[in-house]
DRENDO-1510 file (C-alpha; in Angstrom, 1 decimal, always signed):
<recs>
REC; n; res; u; v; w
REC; 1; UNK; +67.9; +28.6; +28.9 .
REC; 2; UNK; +71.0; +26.4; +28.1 .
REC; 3; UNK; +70.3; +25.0; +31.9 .
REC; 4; UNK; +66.8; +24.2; +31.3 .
REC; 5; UNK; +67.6; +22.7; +27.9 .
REC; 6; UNK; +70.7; +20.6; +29.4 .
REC; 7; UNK; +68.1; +19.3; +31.9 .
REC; 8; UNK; +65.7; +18.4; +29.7 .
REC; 9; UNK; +68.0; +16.4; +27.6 .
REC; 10; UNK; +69.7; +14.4; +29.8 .
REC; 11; UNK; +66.1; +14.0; +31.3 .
REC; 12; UNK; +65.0; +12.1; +28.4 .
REC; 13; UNK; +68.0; +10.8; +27.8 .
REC; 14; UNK; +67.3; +8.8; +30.9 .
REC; 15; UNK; +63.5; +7.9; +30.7 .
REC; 16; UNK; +64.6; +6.5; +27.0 .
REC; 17; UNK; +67.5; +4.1; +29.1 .
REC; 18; UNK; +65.4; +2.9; +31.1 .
REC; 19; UNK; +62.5; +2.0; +28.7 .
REC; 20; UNK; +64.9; +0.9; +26.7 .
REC; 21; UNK; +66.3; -1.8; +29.5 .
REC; 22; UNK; +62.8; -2.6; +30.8 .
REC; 23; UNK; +62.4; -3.8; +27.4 .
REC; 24; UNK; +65.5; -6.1; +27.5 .
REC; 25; UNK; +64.1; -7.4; +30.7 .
REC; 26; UNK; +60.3; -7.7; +30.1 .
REC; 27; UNK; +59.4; -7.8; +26.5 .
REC; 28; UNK; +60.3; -10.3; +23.6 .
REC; 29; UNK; +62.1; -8.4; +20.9 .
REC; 30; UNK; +59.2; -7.2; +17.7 .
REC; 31; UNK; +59.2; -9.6; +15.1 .
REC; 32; UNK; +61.2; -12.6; +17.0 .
REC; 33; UNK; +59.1; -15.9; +17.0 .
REC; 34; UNK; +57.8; -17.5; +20.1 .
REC; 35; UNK; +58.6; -21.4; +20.3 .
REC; 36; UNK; +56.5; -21.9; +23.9 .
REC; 37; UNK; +55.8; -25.0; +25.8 .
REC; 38; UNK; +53.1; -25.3; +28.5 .
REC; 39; UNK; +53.6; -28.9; +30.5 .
REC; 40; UNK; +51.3; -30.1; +33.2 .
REC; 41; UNK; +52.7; -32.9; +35.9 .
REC; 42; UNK; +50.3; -34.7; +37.8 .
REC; 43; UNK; +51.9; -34.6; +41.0 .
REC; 44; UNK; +50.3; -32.8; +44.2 .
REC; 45; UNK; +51.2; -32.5; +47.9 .
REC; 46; UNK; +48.2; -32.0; +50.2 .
REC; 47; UNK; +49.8; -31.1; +53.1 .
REC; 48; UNK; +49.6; -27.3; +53.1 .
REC; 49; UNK; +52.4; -27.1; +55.5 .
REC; 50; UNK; +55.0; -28.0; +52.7 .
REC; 51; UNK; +56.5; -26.6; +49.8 .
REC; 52; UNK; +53.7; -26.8; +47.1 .
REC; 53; UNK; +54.9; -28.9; +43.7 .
REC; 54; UNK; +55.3; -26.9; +40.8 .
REC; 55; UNK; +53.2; -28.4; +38.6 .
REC; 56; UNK; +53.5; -26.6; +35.3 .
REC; 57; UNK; +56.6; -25.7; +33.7 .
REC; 58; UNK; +57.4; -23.4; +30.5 .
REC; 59; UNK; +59.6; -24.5; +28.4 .
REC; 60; UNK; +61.1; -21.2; +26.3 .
REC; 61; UNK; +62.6; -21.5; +22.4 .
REC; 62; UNK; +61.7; -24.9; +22.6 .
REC; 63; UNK; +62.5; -25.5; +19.0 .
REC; 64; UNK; +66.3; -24.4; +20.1 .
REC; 65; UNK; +69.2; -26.9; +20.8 .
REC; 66; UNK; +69.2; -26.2; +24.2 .
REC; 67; UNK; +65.8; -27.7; +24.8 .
REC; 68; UNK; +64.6; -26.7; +28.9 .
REC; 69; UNK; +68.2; -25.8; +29.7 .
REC; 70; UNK; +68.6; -23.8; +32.4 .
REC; 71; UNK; +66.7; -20.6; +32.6 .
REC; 72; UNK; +65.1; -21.7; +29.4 .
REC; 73; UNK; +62.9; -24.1; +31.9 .
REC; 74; UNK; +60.5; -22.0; +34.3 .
REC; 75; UNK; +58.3; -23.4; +37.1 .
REC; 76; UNK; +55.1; -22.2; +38.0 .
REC; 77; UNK; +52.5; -23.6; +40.6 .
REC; 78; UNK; +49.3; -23.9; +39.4 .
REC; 79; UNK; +46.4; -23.6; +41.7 .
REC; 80; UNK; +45.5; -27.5; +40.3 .
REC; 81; UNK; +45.5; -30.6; +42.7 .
REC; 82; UNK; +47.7; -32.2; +40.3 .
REC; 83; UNK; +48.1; -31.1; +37.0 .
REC; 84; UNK; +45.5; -32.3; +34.4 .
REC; 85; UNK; +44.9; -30.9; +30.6 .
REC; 86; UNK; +46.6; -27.6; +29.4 .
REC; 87; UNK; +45.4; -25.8; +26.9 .
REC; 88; UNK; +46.9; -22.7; +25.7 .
REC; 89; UNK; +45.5; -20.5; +22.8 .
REC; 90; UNK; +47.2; -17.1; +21.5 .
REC; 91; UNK; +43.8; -15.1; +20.8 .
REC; 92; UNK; +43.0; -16.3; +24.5 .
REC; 93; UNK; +46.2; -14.8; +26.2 .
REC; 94; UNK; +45.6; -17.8; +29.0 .
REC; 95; UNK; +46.7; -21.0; +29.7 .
REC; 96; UNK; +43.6; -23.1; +30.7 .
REC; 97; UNK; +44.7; -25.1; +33.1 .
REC; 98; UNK; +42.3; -28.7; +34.7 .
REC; 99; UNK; +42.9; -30.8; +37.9 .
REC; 100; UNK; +43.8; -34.2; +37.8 .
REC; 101; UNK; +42.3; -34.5; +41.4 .
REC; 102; UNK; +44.9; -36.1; +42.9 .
REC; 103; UNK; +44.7; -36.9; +47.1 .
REC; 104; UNK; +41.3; -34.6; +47.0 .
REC; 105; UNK; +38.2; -33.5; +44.5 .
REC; 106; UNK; +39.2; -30.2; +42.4 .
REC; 107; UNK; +36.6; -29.8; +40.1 .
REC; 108; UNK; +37.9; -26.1; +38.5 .
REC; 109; UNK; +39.5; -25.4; +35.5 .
REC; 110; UNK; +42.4; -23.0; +36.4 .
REC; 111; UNK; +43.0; -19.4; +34.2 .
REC; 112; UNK; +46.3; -18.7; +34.1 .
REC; 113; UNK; +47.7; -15.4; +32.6 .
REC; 114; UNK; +50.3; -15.3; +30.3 .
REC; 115; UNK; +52.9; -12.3; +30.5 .
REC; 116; UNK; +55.0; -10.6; +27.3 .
REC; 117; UNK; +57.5; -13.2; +28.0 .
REC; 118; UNK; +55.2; -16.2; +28.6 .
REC; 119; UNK; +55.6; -16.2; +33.0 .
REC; 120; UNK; +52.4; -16.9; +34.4 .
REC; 121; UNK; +50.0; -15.5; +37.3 .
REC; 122; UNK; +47.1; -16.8; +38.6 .
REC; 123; UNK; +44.2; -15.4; +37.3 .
REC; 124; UNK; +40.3; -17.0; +37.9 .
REC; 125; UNK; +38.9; -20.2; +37.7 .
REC; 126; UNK; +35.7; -21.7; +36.1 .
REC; 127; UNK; +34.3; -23.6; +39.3 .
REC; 128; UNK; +31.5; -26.5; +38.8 .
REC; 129; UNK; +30.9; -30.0; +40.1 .
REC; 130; UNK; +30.4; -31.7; +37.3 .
REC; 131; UNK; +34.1; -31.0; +36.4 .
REC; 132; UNK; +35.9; -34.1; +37.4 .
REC; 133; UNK; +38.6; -35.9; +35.3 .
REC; 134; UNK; +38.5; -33.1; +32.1 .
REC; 135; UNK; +40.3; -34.9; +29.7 .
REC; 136; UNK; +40.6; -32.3; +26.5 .
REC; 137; UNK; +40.4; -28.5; +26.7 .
REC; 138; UNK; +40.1; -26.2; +23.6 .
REC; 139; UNK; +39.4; -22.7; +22.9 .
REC; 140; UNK; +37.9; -21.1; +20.0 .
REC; 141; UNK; +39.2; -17.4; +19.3 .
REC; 142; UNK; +36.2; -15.6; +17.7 .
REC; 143; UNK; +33.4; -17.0; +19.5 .
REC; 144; UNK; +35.2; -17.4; +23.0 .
REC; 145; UNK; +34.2; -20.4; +24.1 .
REC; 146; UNK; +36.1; -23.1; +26.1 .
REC; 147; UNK; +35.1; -26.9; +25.6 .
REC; 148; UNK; +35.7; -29.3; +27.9 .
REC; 149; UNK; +35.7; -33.2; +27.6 .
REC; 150; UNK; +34.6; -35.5; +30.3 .
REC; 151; UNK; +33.9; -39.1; +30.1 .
REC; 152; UNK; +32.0; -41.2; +33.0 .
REC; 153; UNK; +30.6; -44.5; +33.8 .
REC; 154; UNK; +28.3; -43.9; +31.7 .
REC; 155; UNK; +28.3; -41.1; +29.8 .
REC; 156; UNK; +30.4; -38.7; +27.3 .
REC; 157; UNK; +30.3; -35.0; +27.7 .
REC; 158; UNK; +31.3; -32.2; +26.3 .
REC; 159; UNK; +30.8; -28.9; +28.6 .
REC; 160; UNK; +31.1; -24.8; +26.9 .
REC; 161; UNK; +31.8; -22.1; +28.7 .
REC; 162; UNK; +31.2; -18.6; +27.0 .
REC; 163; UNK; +33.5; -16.0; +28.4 .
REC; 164; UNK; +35.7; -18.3; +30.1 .
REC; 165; UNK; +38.4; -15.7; +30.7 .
REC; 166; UNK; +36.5; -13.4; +32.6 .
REC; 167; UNK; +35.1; -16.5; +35.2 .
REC; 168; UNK; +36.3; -16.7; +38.8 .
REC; 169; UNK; +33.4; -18.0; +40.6 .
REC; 170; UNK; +30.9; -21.2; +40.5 .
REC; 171; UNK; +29.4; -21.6; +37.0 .
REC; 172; UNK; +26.4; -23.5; +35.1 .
REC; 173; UNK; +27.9; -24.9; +31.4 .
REC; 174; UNK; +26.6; -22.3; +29.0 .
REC; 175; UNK; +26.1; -25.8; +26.5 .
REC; 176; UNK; +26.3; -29.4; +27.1 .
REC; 177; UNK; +26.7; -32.0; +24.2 .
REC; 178; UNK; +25.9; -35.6; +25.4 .
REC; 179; UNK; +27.9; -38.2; +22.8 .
REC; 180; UNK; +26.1; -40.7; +21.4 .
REC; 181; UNK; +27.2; -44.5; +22.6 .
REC; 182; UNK; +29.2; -43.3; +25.3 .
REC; 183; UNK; +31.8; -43.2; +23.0 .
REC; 184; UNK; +35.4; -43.1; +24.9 .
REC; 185; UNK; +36.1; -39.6; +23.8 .
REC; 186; UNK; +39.8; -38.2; +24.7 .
REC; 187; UNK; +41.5; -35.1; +23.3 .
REC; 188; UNK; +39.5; -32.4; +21.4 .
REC; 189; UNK; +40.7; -29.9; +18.6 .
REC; 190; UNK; +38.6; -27.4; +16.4 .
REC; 191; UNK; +38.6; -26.4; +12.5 .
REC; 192; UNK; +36.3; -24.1; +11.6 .
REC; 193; UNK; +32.7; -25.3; +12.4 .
REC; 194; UNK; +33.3; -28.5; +13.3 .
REC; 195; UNK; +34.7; -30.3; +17.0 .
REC; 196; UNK; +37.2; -33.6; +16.6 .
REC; 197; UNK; +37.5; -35.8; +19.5 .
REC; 198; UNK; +40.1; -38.6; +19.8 .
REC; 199; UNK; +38.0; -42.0; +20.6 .
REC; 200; UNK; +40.1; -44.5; +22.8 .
REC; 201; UNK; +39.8; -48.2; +23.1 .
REC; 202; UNK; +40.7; -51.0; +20.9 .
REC; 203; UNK; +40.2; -49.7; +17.2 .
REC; 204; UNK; +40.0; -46.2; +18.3 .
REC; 205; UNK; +40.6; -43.2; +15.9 .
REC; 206; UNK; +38.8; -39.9; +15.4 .
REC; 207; UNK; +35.6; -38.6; +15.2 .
REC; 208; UNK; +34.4; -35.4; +13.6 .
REC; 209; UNK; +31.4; -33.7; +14.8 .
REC; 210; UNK; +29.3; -30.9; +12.6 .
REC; 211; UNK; +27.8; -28.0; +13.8 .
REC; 212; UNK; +28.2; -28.3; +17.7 .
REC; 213; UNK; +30.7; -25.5; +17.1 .
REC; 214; UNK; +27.8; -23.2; +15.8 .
REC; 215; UNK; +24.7; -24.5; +17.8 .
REC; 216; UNK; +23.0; -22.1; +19.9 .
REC; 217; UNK; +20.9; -24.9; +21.7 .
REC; 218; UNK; +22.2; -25.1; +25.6 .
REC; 219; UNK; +21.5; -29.1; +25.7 .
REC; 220; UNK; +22.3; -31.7; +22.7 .
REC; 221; UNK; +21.3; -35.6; +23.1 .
REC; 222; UNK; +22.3; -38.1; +21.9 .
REC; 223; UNK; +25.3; -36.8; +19.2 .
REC; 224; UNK; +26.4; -39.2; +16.5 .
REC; 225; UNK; +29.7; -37.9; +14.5 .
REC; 226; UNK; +29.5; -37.0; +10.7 .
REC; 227; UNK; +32.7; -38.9; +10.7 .
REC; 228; UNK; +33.6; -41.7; +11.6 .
REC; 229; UNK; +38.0; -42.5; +11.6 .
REC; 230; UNK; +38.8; -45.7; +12.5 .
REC; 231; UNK; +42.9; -46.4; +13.2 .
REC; 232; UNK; +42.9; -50.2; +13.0 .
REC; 233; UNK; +45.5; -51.6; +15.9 .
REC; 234; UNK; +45.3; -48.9; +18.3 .
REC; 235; UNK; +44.5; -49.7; +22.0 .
REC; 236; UNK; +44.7; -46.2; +24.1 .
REC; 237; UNK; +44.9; -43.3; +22.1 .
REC; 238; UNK; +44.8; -40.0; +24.3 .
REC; 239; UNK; +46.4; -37.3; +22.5 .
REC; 240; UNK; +46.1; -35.6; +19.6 .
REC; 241; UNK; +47.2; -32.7; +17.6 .
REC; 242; UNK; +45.1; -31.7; +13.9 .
REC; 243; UNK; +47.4; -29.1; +12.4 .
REC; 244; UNK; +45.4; -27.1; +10.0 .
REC; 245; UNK; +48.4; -25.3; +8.5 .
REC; 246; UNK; +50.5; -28.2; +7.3 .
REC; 247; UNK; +47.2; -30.4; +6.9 .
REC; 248; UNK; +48.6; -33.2; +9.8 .
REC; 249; UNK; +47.0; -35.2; +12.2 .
REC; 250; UNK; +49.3; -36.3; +15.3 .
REC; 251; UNK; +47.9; -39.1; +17.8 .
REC; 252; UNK; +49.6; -40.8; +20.5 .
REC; 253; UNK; +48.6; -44.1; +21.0 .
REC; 254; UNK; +49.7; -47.4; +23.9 .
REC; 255; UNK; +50.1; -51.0; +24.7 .
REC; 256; UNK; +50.4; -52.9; +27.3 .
REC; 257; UNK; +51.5; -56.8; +27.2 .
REC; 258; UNK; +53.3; -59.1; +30.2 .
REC; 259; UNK; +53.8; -56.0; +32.0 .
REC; 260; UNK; +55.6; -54.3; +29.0 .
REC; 261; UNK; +54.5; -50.8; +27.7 .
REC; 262; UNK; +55.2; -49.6; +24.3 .
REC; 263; UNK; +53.9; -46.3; +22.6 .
REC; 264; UNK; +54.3; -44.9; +19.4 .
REC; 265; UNK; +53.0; -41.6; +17.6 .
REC; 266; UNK; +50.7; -42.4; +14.8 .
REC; 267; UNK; +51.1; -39.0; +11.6 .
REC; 268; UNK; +48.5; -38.3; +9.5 .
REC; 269; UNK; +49.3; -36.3; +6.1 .
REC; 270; UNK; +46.8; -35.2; +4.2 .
REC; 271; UNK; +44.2; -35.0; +7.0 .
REC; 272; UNK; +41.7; -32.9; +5.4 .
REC; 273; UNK; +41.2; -35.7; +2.8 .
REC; 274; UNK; +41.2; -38.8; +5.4 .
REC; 275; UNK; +38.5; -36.8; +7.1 .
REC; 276; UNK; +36.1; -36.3; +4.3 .
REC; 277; UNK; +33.9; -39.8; +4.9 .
REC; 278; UNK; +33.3; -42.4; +7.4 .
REC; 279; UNK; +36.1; -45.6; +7.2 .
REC; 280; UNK; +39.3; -46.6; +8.1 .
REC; 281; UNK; +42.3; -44.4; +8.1 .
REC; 282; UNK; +46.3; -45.4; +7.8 .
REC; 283; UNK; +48.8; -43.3; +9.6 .
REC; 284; UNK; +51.3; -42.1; +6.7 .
REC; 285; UNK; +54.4; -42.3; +9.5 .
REC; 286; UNK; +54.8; -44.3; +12.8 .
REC; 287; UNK; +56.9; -43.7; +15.6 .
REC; 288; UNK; +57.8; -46.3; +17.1 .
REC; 289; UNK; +59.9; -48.6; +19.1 .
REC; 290; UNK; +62.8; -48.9; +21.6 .
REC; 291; UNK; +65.2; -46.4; +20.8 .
REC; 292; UNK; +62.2; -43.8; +20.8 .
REC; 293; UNK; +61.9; -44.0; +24.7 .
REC; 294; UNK; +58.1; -43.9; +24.2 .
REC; 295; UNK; +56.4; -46.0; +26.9 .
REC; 296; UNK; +52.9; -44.5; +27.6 .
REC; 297; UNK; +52.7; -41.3; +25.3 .
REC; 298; UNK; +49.5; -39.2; +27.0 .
REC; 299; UNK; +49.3; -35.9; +24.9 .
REC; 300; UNK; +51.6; -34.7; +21.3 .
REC; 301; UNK; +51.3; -31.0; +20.1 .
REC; 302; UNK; +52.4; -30.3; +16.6 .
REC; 303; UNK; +54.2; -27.3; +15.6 .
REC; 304; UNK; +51.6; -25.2; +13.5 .
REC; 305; UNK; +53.6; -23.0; +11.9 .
REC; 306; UNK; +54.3; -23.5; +7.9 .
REC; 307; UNK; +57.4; -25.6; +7.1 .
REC; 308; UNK; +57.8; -26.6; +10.7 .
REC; 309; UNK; +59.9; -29.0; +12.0 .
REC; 310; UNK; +59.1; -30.7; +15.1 .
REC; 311; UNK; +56.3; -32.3; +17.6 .
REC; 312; UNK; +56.5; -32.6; +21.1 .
REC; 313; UNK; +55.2; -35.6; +23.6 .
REC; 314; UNK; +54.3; -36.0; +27.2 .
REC; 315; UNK; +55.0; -39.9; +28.1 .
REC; 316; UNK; +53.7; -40.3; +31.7 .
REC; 317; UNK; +55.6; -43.8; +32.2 .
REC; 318; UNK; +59.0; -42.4; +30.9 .
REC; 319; UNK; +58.5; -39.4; +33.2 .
REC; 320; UNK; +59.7; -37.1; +30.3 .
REC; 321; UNK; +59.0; -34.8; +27.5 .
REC; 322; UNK; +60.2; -35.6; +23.8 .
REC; 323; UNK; +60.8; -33.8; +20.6 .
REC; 324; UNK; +60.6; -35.2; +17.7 .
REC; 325; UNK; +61.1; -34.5; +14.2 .
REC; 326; UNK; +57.8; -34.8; +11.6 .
REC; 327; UNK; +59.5; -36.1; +9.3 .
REC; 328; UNK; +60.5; -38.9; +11.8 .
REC; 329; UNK; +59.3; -42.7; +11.2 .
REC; 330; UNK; +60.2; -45.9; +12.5 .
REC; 331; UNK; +62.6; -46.7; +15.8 .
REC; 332; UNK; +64.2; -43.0; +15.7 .
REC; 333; UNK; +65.9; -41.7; +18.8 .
REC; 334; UNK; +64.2; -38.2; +20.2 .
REC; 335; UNK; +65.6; -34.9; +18.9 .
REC; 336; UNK; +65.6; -33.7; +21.9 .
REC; 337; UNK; +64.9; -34.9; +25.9 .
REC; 338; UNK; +63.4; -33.0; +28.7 .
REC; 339; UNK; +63.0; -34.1; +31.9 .
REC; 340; UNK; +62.6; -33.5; +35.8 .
REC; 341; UNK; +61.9; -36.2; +38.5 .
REC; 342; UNK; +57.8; -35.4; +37.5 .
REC; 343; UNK; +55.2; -37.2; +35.5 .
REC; 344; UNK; +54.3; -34.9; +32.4 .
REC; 345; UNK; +50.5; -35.8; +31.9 .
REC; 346; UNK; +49.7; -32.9; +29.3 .
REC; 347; UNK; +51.3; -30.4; +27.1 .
REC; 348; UNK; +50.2; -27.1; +24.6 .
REC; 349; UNK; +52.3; -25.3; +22.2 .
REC; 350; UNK; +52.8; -21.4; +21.7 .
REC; 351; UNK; +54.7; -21.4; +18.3 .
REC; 352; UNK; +54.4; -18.2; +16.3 .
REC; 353; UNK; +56.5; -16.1; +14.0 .
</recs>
């Protein structure tokens, strides 16, 4: 009895060890808060007989001081011709990942699964024709659905997929939205019932669209926005963050002038009330000017969490990732600096307590 007791204890002795290590390996510690960024690079090497370009990388605790140092930094190689949009939402446990369809046509929008620790593995991909040149990706958690923004010669698009995580084959668009105008629609974001697109172009801004969130109808014509935001001055906006927590709007916007290009980030407090009627809207805080490094800012995240501190851009021309403070304004210098030989095009933040 004493030897089969003995054995017993040092048997789970063991098995309580080694959980116990696999944990420390392969699990984020309960209750620690995730600080996660997802950036896409553009860059793709068609010949199969090289080394593939690793076009997404994960930045971990990347509200730390050691922003992308070292192991903090992971590559991953995403099935993508060239990285386009990422989009990554918690509910969704996937990075939704689009081709920039670089060298050759990729028309898929790439599911990636997301471990414990944020490492990802190719999962399906929503396959369709009609998906050239996706510019905004969103999810929304409760109804599952993944839109998609596309913009042609001639017309503005927005394409739903219900499911999307479960998708690895050639699909129809469960909905289509057609935008009225062919309005130059860029980045999309969701609050509650209603879809906000970024509008490039001189005198771009934001528009908000009811009900397409909610709409059961498979094709919509012709869609004019309840509101209208007009940012006086801006020339390329692409980006943009809406942080429903802390009640911000983040867009990036460009110019270009005797072969000279300057960016700033345009911050919006307050946004809910901006948002309520049709006009013109003044950013609250710019970010702008040399000492900021921005040259062609291309996608900004916000940091949703309450009391946050930072936001994060992807400037294709300076080849590099910034963070910045929200509380920055004016000709500020970056809080922090990540870069590596690649063209960041896009960028989506995992911050959670």
């Amino acid at each position: 009895m004493n030897n089969k007791f003995l054995y017993t204890l040092l048997t789970l002795c063991s098995v309580v060890l080694f959980v116990s290590c696999e944990m420390d390996d392969n699990e984020p510690i309960l209750n620690q808060s995730i600080s996660r960024l997802y950036v896409s690079y553009s860059e793709y090497n068609p010949d199969v007989q090289q080394q593939a370009v690793q076009n997404v990388r994960v930045i971990t605790n990347s509200d730390s001081t050691v922003f992308g140092e070292g192991k903090l930094a992971t590559s991953f190689v995403s099935p993508a011709h060239g990285g386009g949009t990422i989009h990554f939402h918690p509910a969704a446990r996937y990075v939704f990942h689009s081709s920039s369809n670089v060298g050759r046509a990729d028309t898929n929008i790439y599911s990636l699964q997301v471990g414990e620790t944020g490492g990802l593995k190719v999962g399906g991909k929503i396959a369709n024709e009609k998906l050239t040149n996706i510019r905004g990706l969103v999810f929304h958690p409760s109804l599952d659905k993944l839109y998609s923004v596309r913009v042609t010669n001639d017309s503005s698009l927005v394409y739903v997929f219900n499911l999307p995580r479960g998708i690895n084959r050639h699909v129809h668009p469960s909905q289509t939205f057609v935008i009225a105008e062919n309005r130059n629609i860029w980045d999309a974001a969701i609050w509650k019932s209603e879809l906000y697109l970024s509008r490039s172009g001189e005198n771009g801004g934001v528009d908000v669209y009811s009900e397409l969130v909610t709409t059961r109808d498979t094709l919509l014509l012709n869609q004019e926005p309840r509101v209208a935001l007009t940012i006086a001055g801006t020339q390329n906006i692409r980006g943009m963050s809406l942080d429903t927590v802390n009640n911000m709007l983040a867009v990036t916007d460009f110019s270009s002038a005797g072969g000279e290009t300057k960016g700033r980030v345009l911050l919006f407090e307050n946004f809910s009330e901006l948002a309520a009627s049709t006009g013109t809207i003044s950013p609250t805080r710019v970010i702008e000017g040399a000492t900021t490094g921005l040259q062609q800012p291309v996608d900004v995240d916000l940091d949703f969490r309450e009391g946050s501190e930072f936001l994060y851009v992807a400037d294709a021309q300076a080849r590099k990732v910034f963070r910045f403070k929200k509380a920055d304004s004016g000709d500020v210098a970056p809080d922090q600096v990540y870069e590596n030989g690649l063209t960041p095009i896009s960028l989506s933040l995992d911050a959670r307590d």
